[in-house]
Structure formats: structure tokens, C-alpha cells
KEKE-3310 file (N, C-alpha, C; in steps of 0.2 Angstrom, whole numbers, plus 5000, padded with zeros to 4 digits):
npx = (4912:4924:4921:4927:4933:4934:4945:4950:4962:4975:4979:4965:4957:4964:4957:4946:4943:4936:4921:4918:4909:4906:4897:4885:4876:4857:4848:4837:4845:4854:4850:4843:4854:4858:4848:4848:4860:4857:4850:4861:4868:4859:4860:4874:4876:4878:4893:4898:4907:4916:4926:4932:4930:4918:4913:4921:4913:4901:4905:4909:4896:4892:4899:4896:4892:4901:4915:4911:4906:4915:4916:4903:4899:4907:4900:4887:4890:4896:4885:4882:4875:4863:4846:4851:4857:4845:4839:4847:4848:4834:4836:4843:4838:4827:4835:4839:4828:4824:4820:4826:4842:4861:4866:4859:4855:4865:4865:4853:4858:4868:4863:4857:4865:4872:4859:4858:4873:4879:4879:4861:4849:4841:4836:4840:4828:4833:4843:4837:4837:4845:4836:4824:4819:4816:4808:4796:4794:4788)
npy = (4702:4714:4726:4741:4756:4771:4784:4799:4801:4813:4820:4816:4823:4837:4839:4840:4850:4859:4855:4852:4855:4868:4867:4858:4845:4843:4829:4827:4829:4822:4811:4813:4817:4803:4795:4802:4798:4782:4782:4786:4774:4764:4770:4766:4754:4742:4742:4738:4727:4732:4740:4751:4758:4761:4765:4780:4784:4786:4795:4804:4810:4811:4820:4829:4820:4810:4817:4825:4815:4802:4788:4785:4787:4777:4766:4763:4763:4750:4744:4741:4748:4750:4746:4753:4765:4774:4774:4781:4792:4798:4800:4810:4818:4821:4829:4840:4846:4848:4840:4830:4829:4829:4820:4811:4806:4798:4790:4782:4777:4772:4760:4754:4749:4739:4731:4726:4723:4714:4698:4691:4682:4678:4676:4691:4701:4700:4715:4726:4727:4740:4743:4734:4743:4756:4750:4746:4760:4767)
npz = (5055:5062:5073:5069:5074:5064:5060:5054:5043:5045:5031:5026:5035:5032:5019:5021:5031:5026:5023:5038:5051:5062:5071:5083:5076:5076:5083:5072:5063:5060:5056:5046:5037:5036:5029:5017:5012:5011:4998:4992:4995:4989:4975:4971:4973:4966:4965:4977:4978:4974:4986:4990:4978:4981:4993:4989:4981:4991:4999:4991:4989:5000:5010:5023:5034:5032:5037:5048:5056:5056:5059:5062:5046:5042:5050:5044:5030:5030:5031:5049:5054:5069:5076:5088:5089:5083:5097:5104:5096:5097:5111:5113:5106:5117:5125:5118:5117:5132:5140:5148:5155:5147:5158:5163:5152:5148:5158:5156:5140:5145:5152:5145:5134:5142:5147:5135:5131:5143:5147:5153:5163:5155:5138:5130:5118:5100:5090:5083:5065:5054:5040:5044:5054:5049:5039:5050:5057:5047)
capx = (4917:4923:4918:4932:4931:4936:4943:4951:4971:4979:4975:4958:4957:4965:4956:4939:4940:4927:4917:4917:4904:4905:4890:4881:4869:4854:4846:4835:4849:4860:4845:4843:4862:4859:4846:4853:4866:4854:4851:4868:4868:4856:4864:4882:4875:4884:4900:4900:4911:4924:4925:4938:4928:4910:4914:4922:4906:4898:4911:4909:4890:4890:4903:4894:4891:4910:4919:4910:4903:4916:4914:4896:4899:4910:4895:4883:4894:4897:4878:4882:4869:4855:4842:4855:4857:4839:4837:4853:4844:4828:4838:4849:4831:4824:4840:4835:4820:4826:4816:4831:4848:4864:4868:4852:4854:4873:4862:4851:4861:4873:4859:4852:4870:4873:4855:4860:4880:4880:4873:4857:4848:4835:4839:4837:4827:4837:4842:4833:4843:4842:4833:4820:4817:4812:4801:4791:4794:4788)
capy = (4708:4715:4733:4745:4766:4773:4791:4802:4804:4821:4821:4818:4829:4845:4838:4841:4857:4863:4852:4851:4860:4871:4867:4853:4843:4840:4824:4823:4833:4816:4803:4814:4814:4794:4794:4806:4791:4778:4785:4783:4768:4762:4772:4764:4746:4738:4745:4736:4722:4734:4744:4757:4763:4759:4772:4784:4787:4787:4800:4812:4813:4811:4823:4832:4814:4806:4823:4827:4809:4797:4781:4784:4786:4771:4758:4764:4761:4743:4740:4741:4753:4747:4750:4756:4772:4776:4773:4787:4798:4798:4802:4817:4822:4824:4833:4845:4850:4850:4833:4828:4832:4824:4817:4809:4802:4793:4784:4778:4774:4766:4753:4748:4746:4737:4725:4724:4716:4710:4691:4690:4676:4677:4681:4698:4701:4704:4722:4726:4731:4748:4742:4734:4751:4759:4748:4747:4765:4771)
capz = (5053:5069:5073:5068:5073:5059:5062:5049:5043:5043:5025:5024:5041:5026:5012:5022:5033:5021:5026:5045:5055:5070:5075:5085:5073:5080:5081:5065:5055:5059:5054:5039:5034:5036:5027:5010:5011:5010:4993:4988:4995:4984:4967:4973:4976:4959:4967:4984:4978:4975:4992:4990:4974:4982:4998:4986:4978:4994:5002:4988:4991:5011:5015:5029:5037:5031:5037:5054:5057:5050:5062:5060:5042:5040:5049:5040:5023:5030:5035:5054:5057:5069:5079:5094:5083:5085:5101:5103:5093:5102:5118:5111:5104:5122:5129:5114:5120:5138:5145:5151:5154:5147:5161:5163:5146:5147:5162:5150:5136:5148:5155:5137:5132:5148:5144:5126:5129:5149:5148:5156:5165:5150:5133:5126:5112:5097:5091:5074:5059:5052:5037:5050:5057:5045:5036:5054:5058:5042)
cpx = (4918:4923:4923:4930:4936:4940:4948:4957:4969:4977:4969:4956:4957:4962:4947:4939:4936:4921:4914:4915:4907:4901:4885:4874:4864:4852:4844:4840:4854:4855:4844:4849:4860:4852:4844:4858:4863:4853:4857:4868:4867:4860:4869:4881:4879:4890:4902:4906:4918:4924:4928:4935:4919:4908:4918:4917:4901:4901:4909:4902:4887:4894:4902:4894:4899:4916:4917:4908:4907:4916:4906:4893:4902:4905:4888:4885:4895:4891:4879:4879:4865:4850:4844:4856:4851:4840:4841:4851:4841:4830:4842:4841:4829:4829:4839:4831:4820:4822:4821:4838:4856:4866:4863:4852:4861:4869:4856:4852:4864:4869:4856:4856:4871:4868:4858:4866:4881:4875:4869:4855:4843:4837:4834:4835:4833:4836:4841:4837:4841:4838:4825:4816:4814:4808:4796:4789:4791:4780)
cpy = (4711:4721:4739:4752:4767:4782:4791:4803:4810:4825:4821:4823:4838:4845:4841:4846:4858:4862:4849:4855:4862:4870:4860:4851:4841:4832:4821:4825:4827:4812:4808:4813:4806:4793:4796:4797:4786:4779:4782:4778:4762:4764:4768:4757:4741:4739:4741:4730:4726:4740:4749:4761:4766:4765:4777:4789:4788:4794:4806:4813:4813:4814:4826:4825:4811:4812:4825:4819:4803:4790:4779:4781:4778:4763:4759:4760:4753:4741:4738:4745:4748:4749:4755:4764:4776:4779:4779:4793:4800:4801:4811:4822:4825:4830:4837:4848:4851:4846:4831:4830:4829:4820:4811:4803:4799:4789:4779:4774:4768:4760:4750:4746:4740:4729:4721:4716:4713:4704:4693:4681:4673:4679:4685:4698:4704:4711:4721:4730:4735:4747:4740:4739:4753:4759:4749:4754:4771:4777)
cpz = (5060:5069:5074:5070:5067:5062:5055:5047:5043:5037:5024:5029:5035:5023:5015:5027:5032:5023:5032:5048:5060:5075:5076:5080:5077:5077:5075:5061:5055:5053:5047:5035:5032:5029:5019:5008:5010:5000:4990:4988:4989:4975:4967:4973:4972:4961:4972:4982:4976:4980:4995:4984:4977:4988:4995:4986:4981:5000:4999:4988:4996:5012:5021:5033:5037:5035:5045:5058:5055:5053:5060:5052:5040:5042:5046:5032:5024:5032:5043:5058:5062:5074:5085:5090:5085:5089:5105:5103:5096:5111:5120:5110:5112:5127:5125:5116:5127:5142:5147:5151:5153:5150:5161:5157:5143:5153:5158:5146:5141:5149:5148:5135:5136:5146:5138:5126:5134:5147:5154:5157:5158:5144:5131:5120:5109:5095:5082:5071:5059:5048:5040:5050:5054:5043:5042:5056:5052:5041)
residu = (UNK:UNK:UNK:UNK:UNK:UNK:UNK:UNK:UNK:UNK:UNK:UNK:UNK:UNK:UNK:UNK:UNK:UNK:UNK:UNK:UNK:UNK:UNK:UNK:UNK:UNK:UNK:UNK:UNK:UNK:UNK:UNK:UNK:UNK:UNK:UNK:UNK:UNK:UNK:UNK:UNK:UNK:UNK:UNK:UNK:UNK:UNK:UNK:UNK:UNK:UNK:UNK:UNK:UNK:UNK:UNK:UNK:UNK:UNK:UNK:UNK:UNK:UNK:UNK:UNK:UNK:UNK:UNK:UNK:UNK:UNK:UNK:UNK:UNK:UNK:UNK:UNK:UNK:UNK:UNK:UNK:UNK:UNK:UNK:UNK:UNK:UNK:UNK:UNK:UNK:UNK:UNK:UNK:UNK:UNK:UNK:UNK:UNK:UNK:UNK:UNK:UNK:UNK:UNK:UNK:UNK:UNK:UNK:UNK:UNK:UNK:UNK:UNK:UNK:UNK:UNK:UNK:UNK:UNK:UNK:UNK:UNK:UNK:UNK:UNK:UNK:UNK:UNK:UNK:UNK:UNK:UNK:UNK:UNK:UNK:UNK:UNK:UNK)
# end
């Protein structure tokens, strides 16, 4: 499935004003959203074979996440979550707390992306699902 951004129509843009923050989430309040969704996830799961009703159902109880988040929201809903997410989080977390400074941390990012998609002379470990994570992280 190849990796679509999702972003919002005009309509859904009106239809969710209400729902759209002013204010920068922090870190865990993202990985909380994600993990409120997981939940639906799981409620919603009988529904995945029909995918216009399946992310419905998960829209109307993730709007904070579908409305301020909606590419995040949409690979999440397709299982394209994975460990890169984290490793995002963890980085945003430290510019939070002022161990580093965004800039600092797009140099970062950029080289683990950089590991991740440039061929290497060695192969790179693979990148652990989201489900993965969890379990080991729990």
C-alpha cells in the first residue's frame, strides 16, 4: 500500500473547527491520542473490511487526533504506525524539556531517516511495528 498524506477537504476543515486546537500537543498528549484510538481500534475491528464505515467510527471517537492530526490519524487507521513515530516523540520530548533545540533535533531526525531509507553497505535492522513497541515497551 503505498504511503498516502492525507490532509483534510474544506468540508471536513468547517465540519471540525470545533475541534481543532490552538495549542501545540505535547509529546505524550500525541501518544495518548494514539493510544485512546487503539481502543477504537480494537471496538471497530469487525468493521475494517468495510473502510469508509470502519474509519467513520473511528473519526467520531478520535476527533482530537482526525481534526488536528489527520495524516497521523489516517496511518494509524491503516496500521502504518511504527516505531519512527516513537523515536519522533522521544525527540519532541527532549526539546520539551529544553535538552535540545529544534534545530538540533531535525539533525537527528534527518540522519535516522537518512539510516533508515539511504541503502547501506550492511543491512539495517528492521523498523519495529507499533504493535512491537508496545508490547516490548510495556
Amino acid at each position: 500500500m503505498p504511503n498516502i498524506l492525507r490532509e483534510l477537504t474544506p468540508e471536513e476543515v468547517a465540519a471540525g473547527e470545533r475541534g481543532i486546537n490552538e495549542q501545540d500537543l505535547t509529546a505524550t498528549q500525541v501518544q495518548a491520542l494514539l493510544r485512546t484510538m487503539d481502543k477504537s481500534k480494537e471496538k471497530w475491528a469487525r468493521l475494517k473490511s468495510n473502510k469508509h464505515e470502519y474509519e467513520a467510527k473511528l473519526q467520531e471517537e478520535n476527533q482530537v487526533l482526525y481534526f488536528n492530526y489527520p495524516s497521523l490519524f489516517q496511518m494509524h487507521a491503516e496500521d502504518r504506525v511504527d516505531s519512527t513515530l516513537f523515536e519522533m516523540l522521544a525527540v519532541k520530548r527532549k526539546i520539551e524539556r529544553g535538552e535540545i533545540t529544534p534545530e538540533q533535533a531535525s539533525q537527528i531526525i534527518g540522519q535516522k531517516l537518512y539510516q533508515k531509507f539511504v541503502p547501506a553497505t550492511a543491512p539495517s535492522a528492521p523498523t519495529m511495528s507499533y504493535e512491537d513497541y508496545y508490547r516490548q515497551n510495556k
